[in-house]
C-alpha positions as CSV (number, residue, x, y, z in Angstrom):
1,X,81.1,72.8,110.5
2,X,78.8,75.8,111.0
3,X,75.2,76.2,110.0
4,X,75.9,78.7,106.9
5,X,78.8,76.1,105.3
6,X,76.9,72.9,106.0
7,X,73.9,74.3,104.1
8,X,76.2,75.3,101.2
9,X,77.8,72.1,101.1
10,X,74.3,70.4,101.0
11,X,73.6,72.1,97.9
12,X,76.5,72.5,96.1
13,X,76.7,68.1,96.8
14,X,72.7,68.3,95.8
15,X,73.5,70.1,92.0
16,X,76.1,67.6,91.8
17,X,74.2,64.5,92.4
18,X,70.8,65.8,90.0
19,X,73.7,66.3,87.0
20,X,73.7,63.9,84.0
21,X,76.5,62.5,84.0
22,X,78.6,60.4,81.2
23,X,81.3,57.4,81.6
24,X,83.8,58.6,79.1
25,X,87.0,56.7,79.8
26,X,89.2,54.8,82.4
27,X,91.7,57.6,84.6
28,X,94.5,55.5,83.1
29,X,93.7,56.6,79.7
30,X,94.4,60.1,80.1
31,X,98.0,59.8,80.1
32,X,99.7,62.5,82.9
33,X,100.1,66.0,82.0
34,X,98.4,65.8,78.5
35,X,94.6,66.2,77.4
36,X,92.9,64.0,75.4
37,X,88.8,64.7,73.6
38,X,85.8,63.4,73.7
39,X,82.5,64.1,72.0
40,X,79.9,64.4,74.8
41,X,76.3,64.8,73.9
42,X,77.5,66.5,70.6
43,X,80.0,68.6,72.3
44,X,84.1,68.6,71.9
45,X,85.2,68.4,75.4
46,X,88.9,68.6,76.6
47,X,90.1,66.7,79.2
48,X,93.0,67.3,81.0
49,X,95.6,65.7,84.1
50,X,97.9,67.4,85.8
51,X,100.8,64.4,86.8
52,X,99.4,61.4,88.3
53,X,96.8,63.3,90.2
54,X,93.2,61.2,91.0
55,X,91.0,63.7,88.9
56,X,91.1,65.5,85.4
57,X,90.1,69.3,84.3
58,X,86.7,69.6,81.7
59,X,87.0,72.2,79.5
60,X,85.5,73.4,75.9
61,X,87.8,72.1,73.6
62,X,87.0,75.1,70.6
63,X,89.7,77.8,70.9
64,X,87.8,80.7,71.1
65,X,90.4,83.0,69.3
66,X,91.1,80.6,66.5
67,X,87.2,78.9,66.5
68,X,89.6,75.6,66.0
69,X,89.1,72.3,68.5
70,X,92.6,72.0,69.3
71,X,92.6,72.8,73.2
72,X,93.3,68.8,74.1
73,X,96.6,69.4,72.0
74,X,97.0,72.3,74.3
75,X,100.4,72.6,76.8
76,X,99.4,72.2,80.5
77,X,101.7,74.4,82.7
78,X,102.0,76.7,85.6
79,X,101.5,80.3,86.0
80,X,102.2,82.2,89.2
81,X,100.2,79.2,91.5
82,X,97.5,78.9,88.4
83,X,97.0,75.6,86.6
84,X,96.9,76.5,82.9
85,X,97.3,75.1,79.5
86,X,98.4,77.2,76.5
87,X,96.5,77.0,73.2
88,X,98.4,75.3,70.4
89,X,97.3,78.1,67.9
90,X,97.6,81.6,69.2
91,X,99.4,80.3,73.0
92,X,96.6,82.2,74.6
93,X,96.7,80.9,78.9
94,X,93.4,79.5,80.1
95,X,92.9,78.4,83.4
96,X,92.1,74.6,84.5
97,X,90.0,75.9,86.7
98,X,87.8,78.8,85.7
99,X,88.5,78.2,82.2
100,X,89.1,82.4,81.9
101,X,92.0,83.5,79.6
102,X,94.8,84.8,81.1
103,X,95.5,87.8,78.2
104,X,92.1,88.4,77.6
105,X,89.7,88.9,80.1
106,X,86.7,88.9,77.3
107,X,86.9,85.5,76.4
108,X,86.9,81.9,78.6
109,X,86.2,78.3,78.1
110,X,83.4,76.8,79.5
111,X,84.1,74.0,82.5
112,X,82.5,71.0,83.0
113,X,82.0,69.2,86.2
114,X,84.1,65.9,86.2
115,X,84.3,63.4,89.0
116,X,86.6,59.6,89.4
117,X,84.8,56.9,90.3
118,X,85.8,53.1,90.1
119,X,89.0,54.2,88.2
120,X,86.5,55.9,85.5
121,X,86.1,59.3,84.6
122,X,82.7,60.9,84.1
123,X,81.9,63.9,82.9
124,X,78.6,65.7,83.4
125,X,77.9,67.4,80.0
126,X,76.2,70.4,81.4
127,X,78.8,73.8,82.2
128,X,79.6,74.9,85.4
129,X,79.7,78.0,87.5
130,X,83.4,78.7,87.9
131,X,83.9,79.3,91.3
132,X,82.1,78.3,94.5
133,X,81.7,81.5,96.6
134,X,83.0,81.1,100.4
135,X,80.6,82.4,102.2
136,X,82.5,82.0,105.5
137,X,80.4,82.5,109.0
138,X,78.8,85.8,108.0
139,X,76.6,87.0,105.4
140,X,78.1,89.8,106.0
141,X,80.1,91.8,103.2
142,X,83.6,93.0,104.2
143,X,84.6,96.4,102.9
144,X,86.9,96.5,100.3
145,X,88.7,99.7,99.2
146,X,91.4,99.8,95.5
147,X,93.6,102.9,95.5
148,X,94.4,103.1,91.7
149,X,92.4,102.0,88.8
150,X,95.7,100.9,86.7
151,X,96.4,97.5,85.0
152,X,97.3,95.5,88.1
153,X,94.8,96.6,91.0
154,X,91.9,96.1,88.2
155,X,93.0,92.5,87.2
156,X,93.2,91.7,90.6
157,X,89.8,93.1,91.4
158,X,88.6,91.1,88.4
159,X,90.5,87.9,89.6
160,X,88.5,88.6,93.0
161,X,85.0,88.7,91.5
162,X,85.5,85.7,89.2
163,X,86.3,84.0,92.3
164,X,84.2,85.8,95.1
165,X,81.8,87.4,93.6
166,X,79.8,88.2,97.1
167,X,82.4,88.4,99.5
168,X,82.9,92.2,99.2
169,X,81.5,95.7,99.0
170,X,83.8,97.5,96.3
171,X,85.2,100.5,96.4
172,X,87.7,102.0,93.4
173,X,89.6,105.3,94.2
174,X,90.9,106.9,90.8
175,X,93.6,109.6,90.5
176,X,92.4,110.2,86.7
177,X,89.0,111.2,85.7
178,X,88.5,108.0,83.3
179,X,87.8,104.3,83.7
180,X,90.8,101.6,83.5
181,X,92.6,101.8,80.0
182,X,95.1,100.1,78.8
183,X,98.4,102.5,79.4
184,X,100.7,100.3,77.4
185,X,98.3,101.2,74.4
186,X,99.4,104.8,74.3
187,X,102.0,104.7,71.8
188,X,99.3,103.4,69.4
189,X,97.0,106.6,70.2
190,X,99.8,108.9,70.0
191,X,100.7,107.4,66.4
192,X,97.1,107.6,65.5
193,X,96.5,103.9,64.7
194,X,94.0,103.4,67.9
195,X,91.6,106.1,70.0
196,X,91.2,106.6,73.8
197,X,88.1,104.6,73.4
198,X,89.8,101.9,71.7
199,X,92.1,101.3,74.6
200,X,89.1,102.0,77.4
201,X,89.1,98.6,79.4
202,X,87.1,99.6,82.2
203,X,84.6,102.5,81.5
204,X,82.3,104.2,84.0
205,X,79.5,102.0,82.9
206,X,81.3,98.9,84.1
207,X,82.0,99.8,88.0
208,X,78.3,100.7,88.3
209,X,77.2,97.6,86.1
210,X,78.8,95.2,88.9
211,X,77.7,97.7,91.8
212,X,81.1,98.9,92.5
213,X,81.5,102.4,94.3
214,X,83.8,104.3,91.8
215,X,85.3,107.8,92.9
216,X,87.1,108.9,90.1
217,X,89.6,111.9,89.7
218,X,90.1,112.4,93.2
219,X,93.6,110.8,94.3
220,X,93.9,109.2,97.7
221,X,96.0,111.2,100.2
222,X,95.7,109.8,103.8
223,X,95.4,106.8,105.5
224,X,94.2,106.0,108.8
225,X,95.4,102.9,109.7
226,X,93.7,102.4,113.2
227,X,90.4,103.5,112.2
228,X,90.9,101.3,108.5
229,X,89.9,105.0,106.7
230,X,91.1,106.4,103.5
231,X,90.4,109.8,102.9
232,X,90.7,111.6,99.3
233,X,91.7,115.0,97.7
234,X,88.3,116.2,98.3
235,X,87.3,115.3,101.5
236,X,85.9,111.5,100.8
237,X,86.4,109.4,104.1
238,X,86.1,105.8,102.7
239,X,86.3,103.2,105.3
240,X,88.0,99.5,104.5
241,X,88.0,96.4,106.3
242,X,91.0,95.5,103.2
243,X,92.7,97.6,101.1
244,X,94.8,97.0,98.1
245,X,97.7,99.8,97.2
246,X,97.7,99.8,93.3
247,X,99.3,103.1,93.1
248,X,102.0,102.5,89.9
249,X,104.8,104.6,88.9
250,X,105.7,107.7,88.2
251,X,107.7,109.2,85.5
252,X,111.2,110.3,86.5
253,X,112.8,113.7,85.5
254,X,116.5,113.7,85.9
255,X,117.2,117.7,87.9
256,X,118.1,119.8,84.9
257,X,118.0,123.4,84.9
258,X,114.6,124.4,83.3
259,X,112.9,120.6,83.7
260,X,109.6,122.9,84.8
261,X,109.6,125.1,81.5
262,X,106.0,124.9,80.1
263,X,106.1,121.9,77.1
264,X,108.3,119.7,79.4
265,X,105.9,116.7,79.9
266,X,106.4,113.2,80.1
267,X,104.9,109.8,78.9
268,X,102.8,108.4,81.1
269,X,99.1,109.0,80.4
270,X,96.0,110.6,78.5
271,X,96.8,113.7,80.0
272,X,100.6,113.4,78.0
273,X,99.1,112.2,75.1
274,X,96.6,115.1,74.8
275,X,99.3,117.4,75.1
276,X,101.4,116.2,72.9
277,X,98.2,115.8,70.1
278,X,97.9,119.4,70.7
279,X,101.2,120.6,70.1
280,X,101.3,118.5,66.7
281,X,98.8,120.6,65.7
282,X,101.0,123.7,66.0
283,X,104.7,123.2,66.9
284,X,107.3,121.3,64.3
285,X,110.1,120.5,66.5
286,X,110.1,117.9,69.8
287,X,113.1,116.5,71.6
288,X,112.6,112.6,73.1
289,X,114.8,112.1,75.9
290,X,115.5,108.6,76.5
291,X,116.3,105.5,74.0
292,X,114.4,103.1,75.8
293,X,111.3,101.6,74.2
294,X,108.9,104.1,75.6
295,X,110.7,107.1,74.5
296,X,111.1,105.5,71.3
297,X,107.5,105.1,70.7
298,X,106.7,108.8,71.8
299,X,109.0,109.7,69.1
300,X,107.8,107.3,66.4
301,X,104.8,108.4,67.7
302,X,105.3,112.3,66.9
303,X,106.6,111.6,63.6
304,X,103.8,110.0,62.7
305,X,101.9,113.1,63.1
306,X,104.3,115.5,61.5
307,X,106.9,116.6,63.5
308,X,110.7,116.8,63.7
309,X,111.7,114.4,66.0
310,X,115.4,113.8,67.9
311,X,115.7,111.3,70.4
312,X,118.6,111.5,73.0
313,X,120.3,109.1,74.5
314,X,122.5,108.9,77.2
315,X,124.4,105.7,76.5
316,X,126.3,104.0,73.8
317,X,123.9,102.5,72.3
318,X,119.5,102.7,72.5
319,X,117.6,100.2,74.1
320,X,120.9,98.7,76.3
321,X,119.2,96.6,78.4
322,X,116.8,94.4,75.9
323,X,119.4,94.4,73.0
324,X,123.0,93.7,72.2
325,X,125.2,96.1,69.8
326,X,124.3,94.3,66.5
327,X,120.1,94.6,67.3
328,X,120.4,97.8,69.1
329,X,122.7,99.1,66.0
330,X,119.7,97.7,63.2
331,X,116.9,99.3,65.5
332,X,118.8,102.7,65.4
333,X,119.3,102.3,61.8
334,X,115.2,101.2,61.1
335,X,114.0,104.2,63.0
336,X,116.7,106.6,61.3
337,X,114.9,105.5,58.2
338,X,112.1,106.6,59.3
339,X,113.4,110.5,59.7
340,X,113.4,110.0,63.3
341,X,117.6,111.4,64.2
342,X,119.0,109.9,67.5
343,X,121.9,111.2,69.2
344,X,123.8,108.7,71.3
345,X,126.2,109.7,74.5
346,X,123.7,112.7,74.8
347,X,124.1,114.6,78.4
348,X,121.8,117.2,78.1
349,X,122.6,120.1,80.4
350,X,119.9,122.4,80.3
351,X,116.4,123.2,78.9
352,X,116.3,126.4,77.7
353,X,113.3,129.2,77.6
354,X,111.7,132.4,76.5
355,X,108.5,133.6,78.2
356,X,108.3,130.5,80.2
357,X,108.2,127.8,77.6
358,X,111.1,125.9,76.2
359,X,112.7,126.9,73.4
360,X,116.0,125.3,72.7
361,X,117.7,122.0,74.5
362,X,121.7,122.6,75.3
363,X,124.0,119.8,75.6
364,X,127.0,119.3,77.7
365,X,129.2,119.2,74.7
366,X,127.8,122.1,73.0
367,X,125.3,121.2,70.5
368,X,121.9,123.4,70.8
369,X,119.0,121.7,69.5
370,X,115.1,123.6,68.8
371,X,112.5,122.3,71.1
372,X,108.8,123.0,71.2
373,X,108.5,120.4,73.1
374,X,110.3,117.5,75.2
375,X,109.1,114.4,76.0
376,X,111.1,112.8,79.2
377,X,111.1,109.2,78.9
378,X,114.2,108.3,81.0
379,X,112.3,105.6,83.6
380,X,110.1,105.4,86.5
381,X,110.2,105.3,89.8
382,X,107.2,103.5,92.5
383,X,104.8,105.5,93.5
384,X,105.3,105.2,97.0
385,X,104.2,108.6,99.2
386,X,100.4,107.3,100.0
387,X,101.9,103.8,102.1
388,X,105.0,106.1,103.0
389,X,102.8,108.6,104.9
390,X,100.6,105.4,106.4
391,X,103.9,104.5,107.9
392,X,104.2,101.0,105.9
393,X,107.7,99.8,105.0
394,X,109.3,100.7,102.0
395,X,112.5,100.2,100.3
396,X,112.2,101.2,96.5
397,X,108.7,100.5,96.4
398,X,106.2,99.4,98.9
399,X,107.6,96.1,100.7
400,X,105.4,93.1,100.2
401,X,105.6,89.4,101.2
402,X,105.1,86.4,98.7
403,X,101.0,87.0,99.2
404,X,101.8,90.5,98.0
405,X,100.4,92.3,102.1
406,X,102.1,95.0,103.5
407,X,103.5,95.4,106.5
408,X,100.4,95.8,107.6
409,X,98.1,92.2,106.8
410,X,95.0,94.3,106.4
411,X,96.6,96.3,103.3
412,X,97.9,94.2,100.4
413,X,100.1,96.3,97.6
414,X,100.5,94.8,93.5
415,X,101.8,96.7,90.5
416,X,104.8,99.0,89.6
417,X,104.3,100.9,93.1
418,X,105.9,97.8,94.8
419,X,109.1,95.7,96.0
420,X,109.2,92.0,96.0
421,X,112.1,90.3,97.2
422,X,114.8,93.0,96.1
423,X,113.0,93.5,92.8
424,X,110.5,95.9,91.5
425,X,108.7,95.7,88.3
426,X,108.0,97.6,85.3
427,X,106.3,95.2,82.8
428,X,102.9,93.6,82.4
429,X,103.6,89.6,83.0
430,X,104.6,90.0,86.5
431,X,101.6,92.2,87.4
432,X,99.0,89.2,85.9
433,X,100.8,86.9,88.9
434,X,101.2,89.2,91.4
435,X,96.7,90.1,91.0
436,X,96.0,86.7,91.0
437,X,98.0,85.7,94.2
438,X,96.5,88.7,95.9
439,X,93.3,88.1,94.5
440,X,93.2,84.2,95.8
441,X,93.8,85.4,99.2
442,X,91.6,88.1,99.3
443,X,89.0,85.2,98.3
444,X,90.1,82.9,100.8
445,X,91.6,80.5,98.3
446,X,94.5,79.1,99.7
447,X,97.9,80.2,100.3
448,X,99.6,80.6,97.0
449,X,102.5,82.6,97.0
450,X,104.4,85.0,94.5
451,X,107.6,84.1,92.5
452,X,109.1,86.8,90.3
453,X,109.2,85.2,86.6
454,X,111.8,85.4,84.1
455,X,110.2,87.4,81.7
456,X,111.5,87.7,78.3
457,X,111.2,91.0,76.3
458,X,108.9,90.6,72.7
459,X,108.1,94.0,71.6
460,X,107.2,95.7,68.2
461,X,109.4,98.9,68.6
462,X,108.4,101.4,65.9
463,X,107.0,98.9,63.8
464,X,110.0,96.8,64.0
465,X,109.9,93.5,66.0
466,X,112.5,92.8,68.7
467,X,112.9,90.3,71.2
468,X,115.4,89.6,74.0
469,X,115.4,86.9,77.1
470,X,118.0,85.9,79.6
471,X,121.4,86.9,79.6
472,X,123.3,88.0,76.4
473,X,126.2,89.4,78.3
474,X,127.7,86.4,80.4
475,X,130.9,86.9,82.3
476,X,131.9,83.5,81.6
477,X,133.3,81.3,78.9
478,X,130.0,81.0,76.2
479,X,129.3,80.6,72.4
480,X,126.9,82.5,69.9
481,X,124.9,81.2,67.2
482,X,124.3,83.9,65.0
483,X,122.0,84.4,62.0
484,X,122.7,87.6,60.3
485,X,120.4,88.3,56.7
486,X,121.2,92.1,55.7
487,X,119.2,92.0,53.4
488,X,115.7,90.8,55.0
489,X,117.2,92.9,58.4
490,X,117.0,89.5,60.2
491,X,119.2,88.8,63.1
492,X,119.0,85.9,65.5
493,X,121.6,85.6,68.1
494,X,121.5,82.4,70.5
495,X,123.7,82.5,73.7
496,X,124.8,79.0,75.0
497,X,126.9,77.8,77.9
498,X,127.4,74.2,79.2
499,X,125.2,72.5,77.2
500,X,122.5,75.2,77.8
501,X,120.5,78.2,76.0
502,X,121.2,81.1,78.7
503,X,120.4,84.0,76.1
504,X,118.5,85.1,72.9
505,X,118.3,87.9,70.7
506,X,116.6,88.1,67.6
507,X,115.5,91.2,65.2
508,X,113.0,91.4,62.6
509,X,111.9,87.5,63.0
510,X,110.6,86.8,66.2
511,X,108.6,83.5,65.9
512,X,110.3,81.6,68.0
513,X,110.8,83.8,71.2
514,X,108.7,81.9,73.2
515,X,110.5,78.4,72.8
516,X,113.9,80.1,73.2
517,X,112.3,81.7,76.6
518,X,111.2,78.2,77.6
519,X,114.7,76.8,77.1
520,X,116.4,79.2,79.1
521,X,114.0,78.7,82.1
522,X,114.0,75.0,81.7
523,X,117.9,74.8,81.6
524,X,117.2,72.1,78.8
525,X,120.5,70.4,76.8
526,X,120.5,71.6,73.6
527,X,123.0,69.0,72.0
528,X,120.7,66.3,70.0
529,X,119.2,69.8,68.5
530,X,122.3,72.5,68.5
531,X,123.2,72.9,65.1
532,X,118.8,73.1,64.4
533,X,118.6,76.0,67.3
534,X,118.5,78.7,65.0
535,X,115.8,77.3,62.6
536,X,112.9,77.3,65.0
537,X,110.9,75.1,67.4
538,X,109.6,73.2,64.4
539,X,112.2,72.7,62.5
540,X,114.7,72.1,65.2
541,X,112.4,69.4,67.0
542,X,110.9,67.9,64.5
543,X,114.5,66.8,62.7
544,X,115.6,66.0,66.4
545,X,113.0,63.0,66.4
């Protein structure tokens, strides 16, 4: 063991031995993957064990969201490699370890050291720092560089300094001008139910606050793999000894004649949404294209500040991939209440102008619509150029192992710029896993490695609530539970086969999502509780006995 790690050790066994420390039960007590309380030293403390495993978790047992001590009734589970347990209340994810939250990065539980002895557990009632910094051989900070200040490169840089605070000199190279926001709050700033400095995660205060090196508007354009330098728009030669690619997505626009006519933007970011503020102040009539759940909160969006919106779509029916006919057919009609018209089997041919800035919209069957502005909204594509140019491999995104490095070992890659296993990813959950894995190895934690959830689709679309998981078109022979109330525009559509939930749909009640999730992941028999499935974890479970 060298000098710098055997002094560490010394201490870090030195605050563990001056503790106070508390016989609270016998091991055997706590019963395997459950948590049980205890009242230390006038303190509610949770205490959980993961199987039959020779120690337990300490945590606060107050749910911070709900002020409730509830946490020991909590679930303990898994997520992407991180020991959790989900919160009875609200199902807010904290971690065993660190005690953070998984969807909120503001609020955390506090740990407590814990320790087996003599078949007891002892717990000292004093909380502990989270994470033990590897300080390796050197004192020495490695360099550090972040291309992209988006949702997943800046949870993984947080997930990095929870957990190795010291180990690295940070650097953050921004495309945009502003700190990290949250970009799947746009819709609400369009609508004018939330500001840009609601959705500010990240401002410029915080980089500087935790002594991070922020260069902001000024995109990265080069790498130089042999000398580990990344050089920007403007002439910044940043050197790295790691680098993360956190680069996203952009939007893609379909070739159509007159695509570059001025007031042809898309969805993406505060730039868009400025735009389109501006033209609301001005212009009456906008064209969406695109029924998925983006372009359909752009348009709800600019209806809510006054204009005439139509949304296009080019298949059957809007939102194909989340819904089935029968939800996809009750969100049309919702959002048609609304005012908002949508045009189904829409090919648009052309975008029309006078004087440089679009005028009209022309379909391939004929019909003209007015446009004063069009919103594209028709999917995204990895943003892949910077890695393609530093001669990394790329497929449809920027090729990563299961501990999310490149090619190169030196330069990891997370986000909606990348391609795991066959698969790319456009929504949030996924991006939470992939941070942590990269930020674990980054900190020298282990080797955990990615796997690509089953992520099931819980959205409020233009006010209305939708949810969809699994498969709800199955080639094979399968039943459907349905719930159908007109009248309270409820729809709840189970899909079983063998025994087994493989599908859910539901529309305007949504409750339950999660459970129905759960059961198609588990593969659980559903045939003590099938006729119950459509009434609700509660209900269902609680009549099964």
């Amino acid at each position: 063991m060298n000098k710098f790690k055997r002094i560490k050790m010394m201490t870090i066994l030195k605050e563990m031995n001056e503790l106070d420390w508390v016989d609270v039960c016998a091991l055997d007590d706590v019963t395997p993957n459950t948590g049980v309380g205890a009242l230390i030293e006038h303190q509610q403390i949770a205490i959980f064990r993961v199987g039959a495993e020779k120690r337990v978790y300490a945590l606060s047992n107050q749910d911070p969201f709900s002020q409730a001590f509830v946490m020991s009734r909590g679930i303990i589970g898994d997520l992407q490699g991180e020991r959790v347990v989900a919160s009875p209340i609200y199902k807010q994810h904290f971690s065993l370890a660190t005690g953070r939250c998984l969807e909120d990065k503001d609020q955390k539980l506090l740990v407590f050291p814990s320790k087996i002895e003599n078949g007891r557990v002892w717990i000292s009632p004093t909380p502990q720092k989270t994470y033990i910094t590897n300080t390796g051989t050197s004192q020495e900070k490695m360099k550090l560089v972040l291309v992209g200040n988006g949702l997943a490169g800046m949870r993984c840089l947080e997930d990095l300094l929870d957990m190795a605070p010291d180990r690295y000199e940070v650097t953050v190279i921004g495309e945009e001008p502003w700190g990290n926001y949250n970009r799947i709050m746009l819709s609400p700033v369009l609508s004018g139910d939330k500001t840009i400095d609601d959705i500010m995660l990240h401002p410029h205060a915080w980089y500087s606050d935790k002594g991070i090196c922020f260069i902001a508007g000024d995109p990265a354009v080069r790498i130089d793999r042999p000398r580990k330098q990344v050089y920007t728009d403007k002439g910044e030669v940043v050197d790295y000894d790691r680098l993360i690619l956190a680069t996203g997505s952009k939007p893609f626009i379909p070739p159509i004649a007159g695509a570059d006519l001025k007031g042809v933007i898309s969805f993406r970011d505060i730039y868009d949404i400025n735009t389109m503020l501006d033209y609301c102040k001005t212009k009456k009539n906008a064209v969406v294209i695109g029924g998925g759940l983006l372009g359909l909160e752009a348009a709800y969006g600019l209806k809510q500040r006054g204009m005439n919106v139509t949304v296009l779509h080019l298949m059957d029916r809007i939102m194909e991939r989340q819904l089935d006919s029968k939800a996809s057919q009750m969100l049309r009609h919702s959002i048609e209440q609304k005012g908002i018209s949508i045009i189904t089997e829409a090919n648009t041919e052309a975008l029309v102008g006078v004087d440089g800035h679009v005028t009209q919209i022309r379909l391939k069957d004929g019909t003209v619509l007015e446009a004063d502005l069009v919103v594209f909204a028709v999917g995204i594509r990895p943003n892949m150029a910077l890695a393609q140019s530093a001669g990394l491999r790329c497929n449809r995104g920027v090729l990563v192992n299961d501990t999310m490095q490149t090619f190169d070992p030196s330069i990891y890659a997370v986000g909606e710029c990348i391609e795991h296993r066959s698969q790319t990813f456009g929504l949030v959950e996924p991006l939470w896993g992939q941070a942590f894995i990269c930020a674990s190895h980054l900190a020298e934690h282990g080797s955990l490695t990615f796997k690509a959830p089953t992520v099931p689709t819980q959205l409020k679309v233009s006010g209305c609530d939708v949810f969809s998981a699994g498969n709800f078109e199955p080639k094979d022979d399968f039943e459907d539970i349905i719930l159908n109330d007109e009248k309270r525009q409820i729809y709840k559509r189970i899909i079983i086969q063998k025994d087994k939930v493989v599908g859910a749909v539901l529309f305007g009640d949504t409750e339950d999502g999660v459970w129905y999730a759960e059961l198609i992941s588990d593969q659980t028999p559903i045939s003590s509780i099938r006729n119950k499935l459509l009434f609700g974890k509660d209900f269902a479970l609680k009549k099964a006995g």
